[in-house]
C-alpha positions as CSV (number, residue, x, y, z in Angstrom):
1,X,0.0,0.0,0.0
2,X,1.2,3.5,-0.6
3,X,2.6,5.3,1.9
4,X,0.7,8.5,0.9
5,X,-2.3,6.6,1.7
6,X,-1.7,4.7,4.8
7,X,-0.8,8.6,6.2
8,X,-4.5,9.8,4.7
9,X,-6.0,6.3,6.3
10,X,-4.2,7.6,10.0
11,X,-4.8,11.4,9.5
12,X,-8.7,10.7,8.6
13,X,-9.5,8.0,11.2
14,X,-7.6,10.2,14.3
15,X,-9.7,12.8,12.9
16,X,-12.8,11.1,13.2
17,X,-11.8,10.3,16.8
18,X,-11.3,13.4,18.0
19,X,-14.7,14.7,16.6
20,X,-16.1,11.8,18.8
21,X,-14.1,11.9,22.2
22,X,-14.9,15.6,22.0
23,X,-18.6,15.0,21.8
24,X,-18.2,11.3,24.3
25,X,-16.7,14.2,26.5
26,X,-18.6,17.6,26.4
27,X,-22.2,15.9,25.8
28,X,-22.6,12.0,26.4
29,X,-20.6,11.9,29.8
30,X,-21.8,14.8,30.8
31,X,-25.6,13.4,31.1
32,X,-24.7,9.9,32.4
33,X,-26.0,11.5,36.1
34,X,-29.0,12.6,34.5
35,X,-30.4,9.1,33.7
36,X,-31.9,7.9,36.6
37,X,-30.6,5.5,39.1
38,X,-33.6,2.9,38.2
39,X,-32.5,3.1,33.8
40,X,-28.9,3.4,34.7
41,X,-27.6,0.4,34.8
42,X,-29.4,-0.9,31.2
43,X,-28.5,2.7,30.2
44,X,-25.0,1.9,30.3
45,X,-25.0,-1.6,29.3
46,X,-26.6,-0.1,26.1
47,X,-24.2,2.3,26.1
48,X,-20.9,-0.4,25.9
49,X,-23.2,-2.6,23.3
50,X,-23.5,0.4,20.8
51,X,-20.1,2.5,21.2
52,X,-18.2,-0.2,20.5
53,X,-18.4,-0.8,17.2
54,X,-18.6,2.9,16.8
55,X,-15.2,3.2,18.2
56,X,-13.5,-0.4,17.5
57,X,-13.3,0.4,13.9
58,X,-12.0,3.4,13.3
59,X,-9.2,3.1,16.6
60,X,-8.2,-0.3,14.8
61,X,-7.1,1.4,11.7
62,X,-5.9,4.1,13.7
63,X,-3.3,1.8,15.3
64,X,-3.0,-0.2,12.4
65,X,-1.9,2.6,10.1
66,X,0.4,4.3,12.9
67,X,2.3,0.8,13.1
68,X,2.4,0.7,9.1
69,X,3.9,4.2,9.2
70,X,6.9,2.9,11.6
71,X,8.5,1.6,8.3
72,X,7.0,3.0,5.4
73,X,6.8,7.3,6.3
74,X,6.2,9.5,3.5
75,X,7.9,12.2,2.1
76,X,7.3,14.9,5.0
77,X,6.5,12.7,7.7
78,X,9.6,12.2,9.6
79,X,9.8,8.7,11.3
80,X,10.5,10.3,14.6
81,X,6.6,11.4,14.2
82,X,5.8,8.2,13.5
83,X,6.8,6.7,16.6
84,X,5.7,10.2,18.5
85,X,2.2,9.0,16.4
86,X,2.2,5.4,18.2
87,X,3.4,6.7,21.4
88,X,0.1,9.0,21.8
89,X,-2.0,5.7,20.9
90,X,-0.3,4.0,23.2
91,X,-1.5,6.5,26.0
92,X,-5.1,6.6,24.2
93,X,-5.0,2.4,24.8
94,X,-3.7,2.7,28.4
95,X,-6.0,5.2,29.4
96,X,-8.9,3.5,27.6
97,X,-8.1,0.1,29.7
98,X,-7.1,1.2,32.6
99,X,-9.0,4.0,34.0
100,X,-11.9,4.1,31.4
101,X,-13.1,0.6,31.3
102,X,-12.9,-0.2,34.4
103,X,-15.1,2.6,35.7
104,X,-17.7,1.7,32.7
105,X,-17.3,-2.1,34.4
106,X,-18.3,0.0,37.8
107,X,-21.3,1.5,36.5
108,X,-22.7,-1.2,35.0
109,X,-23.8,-2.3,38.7
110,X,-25.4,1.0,38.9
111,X,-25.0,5.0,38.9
112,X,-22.2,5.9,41.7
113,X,-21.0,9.7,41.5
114,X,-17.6,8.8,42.5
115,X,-16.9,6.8,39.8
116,X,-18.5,8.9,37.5
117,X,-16.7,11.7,38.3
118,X,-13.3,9.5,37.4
119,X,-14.8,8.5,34.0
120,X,-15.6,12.0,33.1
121,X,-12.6,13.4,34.8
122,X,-10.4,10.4,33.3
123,X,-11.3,10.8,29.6
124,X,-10.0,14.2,29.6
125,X,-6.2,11.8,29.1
126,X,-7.9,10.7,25.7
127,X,-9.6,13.8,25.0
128,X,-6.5,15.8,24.9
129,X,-4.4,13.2,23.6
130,X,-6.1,12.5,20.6
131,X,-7.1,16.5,20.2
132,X,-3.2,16.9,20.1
133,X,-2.5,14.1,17.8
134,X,-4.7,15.5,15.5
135,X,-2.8,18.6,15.1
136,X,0.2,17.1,15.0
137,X,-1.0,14.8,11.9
138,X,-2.7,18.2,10.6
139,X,0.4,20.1,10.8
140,X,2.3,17.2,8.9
141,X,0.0,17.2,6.2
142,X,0.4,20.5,5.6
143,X,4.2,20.3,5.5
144,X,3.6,17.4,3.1
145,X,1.3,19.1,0.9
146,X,3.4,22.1,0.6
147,X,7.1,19.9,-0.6
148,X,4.6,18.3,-3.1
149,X,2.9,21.4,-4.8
150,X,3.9,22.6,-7.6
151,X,3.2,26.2,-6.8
């Protein structure tokens, strides 16, 4: 596959992640305490059943692309970035299984504040993460676009 395109493959799916960890984080979490502590537990159930696929996709490519980017970069896309690239996924992952998931496992017994607090608190780690990834990617396809135009 073309390096060119494995970089548009990462650049568009981290994109598409950051659109939806910003509104996982400024709308969804943000009404998880407005439920009801009868609905909540089938509330969140539903809500592991139908993110996931929502989410499982596009981080697979994500990380799929990022490791296929360790050895074939494009012009403009240094390898350091690369592994700078896989290194921000990395903390997206660890965050996502270690502080995330667990407090979803939580609340699947049932609204607790505490523990919502962490989620909402927690996913800040991925919010910003991915937000900055993004703008790294963003600034490297502009430097790419620029050494290839003709102008």
């Amino acid at each position: 596959m073309n390096a060119n395109l494995v970089f548009v493959l990462n650049l568009v799916s981290t994109w598409y992640m950051v659109g939806l960890i910003w509104m996982v984080q400024v709308v969804h979490y943000n009404m998880f305490n407005r439920v009801g502590a009868e609905q909540f537990a089938r509330y969140e159930a539903d809500h592991g059943r139908l993110i996931t696929p929502i989410v499982a996709v596009p981080m697979l490519v994500e990380i799929a692309t990022a490791l296929w980017l360790l050895s074939d970069t494009p012009n403009g896309f240094p390898r350091w970035a690369a592994w700078l690239g896989v290194a921000m996924i990395a903390v997206v992952w660890l965050s996502t299984a270690f502080l995330q998931v667990p407090c979803h496992n939580r609340l699947l017994s049932g609204f607790d504040e505490s523990t919502y607090r962490r989620l909402v608190l927690t996913n800040w780690i991925r919010t910003a993460t991915w937000s900055a990834r993004g703008a790294f990617l963003a600034y490297f396809a502009a430097v790419m676009m620029r050494e290839n135009s003709s102008l």
